[in-house]
C-alpha positions in Angstrom: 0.0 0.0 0.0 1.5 3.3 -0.8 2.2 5.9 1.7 -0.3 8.5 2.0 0.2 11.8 0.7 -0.3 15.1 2.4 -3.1 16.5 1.3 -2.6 19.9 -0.9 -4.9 22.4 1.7 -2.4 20.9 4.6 0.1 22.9 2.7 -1.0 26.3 1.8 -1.8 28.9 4.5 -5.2 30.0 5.4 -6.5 33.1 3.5 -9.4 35.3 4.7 -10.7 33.8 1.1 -10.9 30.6 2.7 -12.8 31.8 5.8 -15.0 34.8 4.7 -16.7 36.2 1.8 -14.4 38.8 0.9 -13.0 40.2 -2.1 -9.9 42.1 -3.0 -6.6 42.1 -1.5 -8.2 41.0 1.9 -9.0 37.5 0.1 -5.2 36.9 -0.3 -4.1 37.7 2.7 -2.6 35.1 5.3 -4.6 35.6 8.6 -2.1 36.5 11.1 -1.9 35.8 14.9 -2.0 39.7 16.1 -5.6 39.7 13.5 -6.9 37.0 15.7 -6.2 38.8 19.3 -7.5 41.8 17.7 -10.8 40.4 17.0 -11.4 38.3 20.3 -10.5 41.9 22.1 -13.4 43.4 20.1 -15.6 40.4 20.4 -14.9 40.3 24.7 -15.5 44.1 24.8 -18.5 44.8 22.2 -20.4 41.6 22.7 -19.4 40.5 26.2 -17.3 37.4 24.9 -15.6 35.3 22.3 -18.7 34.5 20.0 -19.0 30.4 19.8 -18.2 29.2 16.1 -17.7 33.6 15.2 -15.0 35.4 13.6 -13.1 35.2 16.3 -12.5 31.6 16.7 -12.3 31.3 13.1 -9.4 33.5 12.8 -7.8 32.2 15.8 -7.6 28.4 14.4 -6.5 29.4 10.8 -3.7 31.8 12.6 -2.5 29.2 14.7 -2.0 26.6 11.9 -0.5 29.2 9.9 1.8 29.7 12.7 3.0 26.3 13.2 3.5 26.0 9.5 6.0 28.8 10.2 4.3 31.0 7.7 3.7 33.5 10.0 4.8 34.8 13.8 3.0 35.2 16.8 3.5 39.1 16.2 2.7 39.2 12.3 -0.8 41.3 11.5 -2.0 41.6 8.3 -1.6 44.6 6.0 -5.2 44.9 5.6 -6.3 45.0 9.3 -2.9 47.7 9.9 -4.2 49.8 7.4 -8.2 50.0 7.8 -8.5 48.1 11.3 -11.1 45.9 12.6 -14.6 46.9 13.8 -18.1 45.9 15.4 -21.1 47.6 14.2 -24.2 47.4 16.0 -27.8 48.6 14.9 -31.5 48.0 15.8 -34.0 46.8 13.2 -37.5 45.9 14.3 -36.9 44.6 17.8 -33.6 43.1 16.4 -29.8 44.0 17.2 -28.0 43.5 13.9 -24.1 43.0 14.6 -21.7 42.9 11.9 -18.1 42.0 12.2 -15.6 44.0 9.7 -12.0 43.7 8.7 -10.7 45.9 6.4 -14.0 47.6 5.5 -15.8 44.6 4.8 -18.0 42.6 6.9 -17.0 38.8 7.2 -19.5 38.3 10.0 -23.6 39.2 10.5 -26.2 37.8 12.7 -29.1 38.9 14.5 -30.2 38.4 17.8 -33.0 39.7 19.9 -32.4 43.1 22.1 -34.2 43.3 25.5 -33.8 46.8 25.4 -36.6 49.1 25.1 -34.6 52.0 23.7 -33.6 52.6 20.2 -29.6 52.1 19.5 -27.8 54.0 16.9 -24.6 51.9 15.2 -21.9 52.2 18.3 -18.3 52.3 16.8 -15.5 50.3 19.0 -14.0 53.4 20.9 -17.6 54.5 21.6 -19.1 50.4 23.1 -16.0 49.9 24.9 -15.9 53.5 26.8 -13.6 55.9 27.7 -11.9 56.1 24.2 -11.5 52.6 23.2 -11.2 48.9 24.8 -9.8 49.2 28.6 -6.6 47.4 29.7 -9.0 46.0 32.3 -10.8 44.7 29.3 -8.1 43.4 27.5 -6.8 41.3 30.5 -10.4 39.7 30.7 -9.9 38.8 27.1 -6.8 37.2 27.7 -8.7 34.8 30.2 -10.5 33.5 26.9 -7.5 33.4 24.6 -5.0 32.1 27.2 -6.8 30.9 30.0 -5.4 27.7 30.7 -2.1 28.7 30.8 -0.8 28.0 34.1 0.6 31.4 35.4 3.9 32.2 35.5 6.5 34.9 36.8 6.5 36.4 33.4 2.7 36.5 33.3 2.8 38.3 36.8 5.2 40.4 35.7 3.2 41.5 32.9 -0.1 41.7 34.8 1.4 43.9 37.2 2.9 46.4 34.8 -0.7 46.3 32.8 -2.0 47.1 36.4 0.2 49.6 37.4 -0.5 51.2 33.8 -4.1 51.2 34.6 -4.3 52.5 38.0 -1.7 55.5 37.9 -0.5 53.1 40.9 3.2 52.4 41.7 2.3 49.7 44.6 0.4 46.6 43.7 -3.4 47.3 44.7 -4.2 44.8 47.6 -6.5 41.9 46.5 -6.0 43.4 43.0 -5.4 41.1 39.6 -1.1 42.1 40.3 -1.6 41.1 43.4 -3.3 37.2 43.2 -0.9 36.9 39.7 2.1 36.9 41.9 0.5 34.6 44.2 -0.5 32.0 41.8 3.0 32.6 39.9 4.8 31.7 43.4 2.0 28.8 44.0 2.5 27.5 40.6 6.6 26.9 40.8 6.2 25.2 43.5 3.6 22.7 41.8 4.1 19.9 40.4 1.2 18.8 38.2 0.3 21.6 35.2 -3.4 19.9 36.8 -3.0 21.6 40.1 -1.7 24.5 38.3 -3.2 28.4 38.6 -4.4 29.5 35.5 -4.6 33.0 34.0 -8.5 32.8 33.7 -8.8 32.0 37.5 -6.6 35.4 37.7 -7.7 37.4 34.9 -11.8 36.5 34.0 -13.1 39.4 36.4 -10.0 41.6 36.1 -12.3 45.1 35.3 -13.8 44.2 38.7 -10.2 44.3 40.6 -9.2 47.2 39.4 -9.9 50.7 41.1 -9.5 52.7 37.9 -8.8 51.7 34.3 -8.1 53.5 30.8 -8.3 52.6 27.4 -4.7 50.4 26.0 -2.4 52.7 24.5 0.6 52.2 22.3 2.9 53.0 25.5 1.2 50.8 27.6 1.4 47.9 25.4 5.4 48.5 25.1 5.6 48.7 28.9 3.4 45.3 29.4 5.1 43.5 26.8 8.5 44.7 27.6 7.7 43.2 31.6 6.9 39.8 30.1 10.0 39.6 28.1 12.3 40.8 30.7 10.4 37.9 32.9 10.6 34.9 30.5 13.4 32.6 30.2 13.3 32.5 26.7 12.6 36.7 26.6 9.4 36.1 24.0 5.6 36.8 24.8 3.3 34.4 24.6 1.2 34.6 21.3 -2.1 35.1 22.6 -1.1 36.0 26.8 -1.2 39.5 28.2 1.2 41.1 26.0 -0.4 40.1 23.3 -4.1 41.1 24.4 -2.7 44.6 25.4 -1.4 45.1 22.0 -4.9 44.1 20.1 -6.7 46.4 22.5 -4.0 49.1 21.8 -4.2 48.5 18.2 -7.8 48.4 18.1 -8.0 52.0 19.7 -5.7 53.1 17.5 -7.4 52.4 14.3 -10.7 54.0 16.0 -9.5 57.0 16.9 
């Protein structure tokens, strides 16, 4: 019997062609790790979480085989999403709230679902849905407890927890009972462990992070540098991890960015 062949598709990286109906330059692009944390930022702040079988989780499966095909790096972004962003529109349409999911200008995601509200909404844009100016650190760790939250926590985690805390706050001292605060605690708890089982994970730290924090502010530029600068001072290897708190920082950074 002859060996079997890898099959052609296993081959060739995943396109937003092969995912969405798009058209244009968008088609051909590879989809990107940073395009993926992007999205699950905007899907955690706009619609309260990571959409089951959405954009999101599309775009986060095709990135990471894309990725350990080596076609791309955990910090490659698409040229489409750098230069026109990503976005969540949505509007109300007899009793309905439309949401529609764009990258690049053009949507690759709309459903409907019923809105319990009373009131009439008009089409929020991302800075406007996720408050003060764009997507909250605070916001952008909670997201990080969907895209990395059974990764046991470790000092470089902390590390970068507490310097997205300390951007956050205005604070220089970690805030008692605060997300900095039980990081470090399940960062020492967790080297002393032995079974990843019995482990701390980042979404036992990070899933009601806006909650722990005193004050918050939308993820800038600056802030992402200084939280992703922490992690790699803290890791053994000096990387980030791909879709950890760097990583969510800099979505939510880039995100505000694009919609300012």
């Amino acid at each position: 019997m002859s060996q079997e062949q890898p099959r052609k598709e296993d081959r060739e990286p995943v396109k937003y062609g092969d995912l969405f109906v798009v058209e244009g330059e968008l088609a051909h692009n590879v989809v990107a790790p940073v395009d993926a944390a992007m999205m699950q930022a905007a899907e955690n702040a706009i619609l309260g979480g990571v959409q089951k079988d959405g954009a999101a989780e599309a775009m986060h499966s095709a990135a990471k085989k894309n990725q350990e095909a080596g076609i791309v790096s955990h910090s490659d972004v698409t040229g489409a999403i750098e230069d026109h962003g990503i976005s969540i529109t949505q509007t109300e349409f007899s009793g309905r709230r439309v949401v529609s999911q764009l990258i690049g200008g053009q949507v690759v995601e709309q459903f409907s679902q019923r809105n319990p509200a009373t009131e009439s909404l008009s089409p929020p844009s991302l800075s406007q849905e996720a408050g003060n100016g764009g997507i909250t650190i605070g916001e952008a760790l909670e997201a990080t407890a969907i895209t990395a939250g059974n990764k046991p926590v470790e000092w470089s985690d902390a590390a970068a927890i507490q310097a997205a805390e300390v951007r956050a706050t205005g604070r220089t001292s970690i805030v008692p009972g605060g997300v900095a605060a039980a990081a470090q605690s399940a960062a020492t708890f967790n080297a002393r462990a032995t079974r990843d089982e019995d482990k701390t994970k980042l979404a036992d730290v990070l899933a009601d992070a806006t909650l722990k924090l005193p004050s918050d502010k939308a993820a800038t530029r600056r802030d992402a540098e200084g939280v992703t600068g922490a992690e790699m001072r803290n890791d053994p290897n000096l990387t980030t991890h791909p879709a950890g708190v760097a990583a969510s920082v800099a979505a939510a950074a880039r995100l505000n960015q694009h919609n300012n």
